[in-house]
Phi, psi and omega in degrees: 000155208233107175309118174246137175256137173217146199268143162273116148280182184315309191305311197284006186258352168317292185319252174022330189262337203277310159329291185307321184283330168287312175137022177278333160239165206270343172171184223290320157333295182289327194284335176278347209250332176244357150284350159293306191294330155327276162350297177305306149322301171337290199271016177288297192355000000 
């Protein structure tokens, strides 16, 4: 797997953390690894 860097506003990293604080994801990586991967499937359709 190949590490991409990316900038974050404050806020989307809020949202981001508040998942992670709920359980939907186990920490802030994955929870960024499948809104990519969503996004990506989306725009294959």
């Amino acid at each position: 797997m190949e590490t991409v860097q990316i900038r974050l506003t404050d806020k989307q990293i809020r949202n981001i953390e508040n998942l992670v604080k709920k359980g939907v994801y186990p920490n802030r990586s994955e929870a960024v690894r499948d809104a990519v991967r969503r996004l990506v499937e989306e725009a294959a359709e």
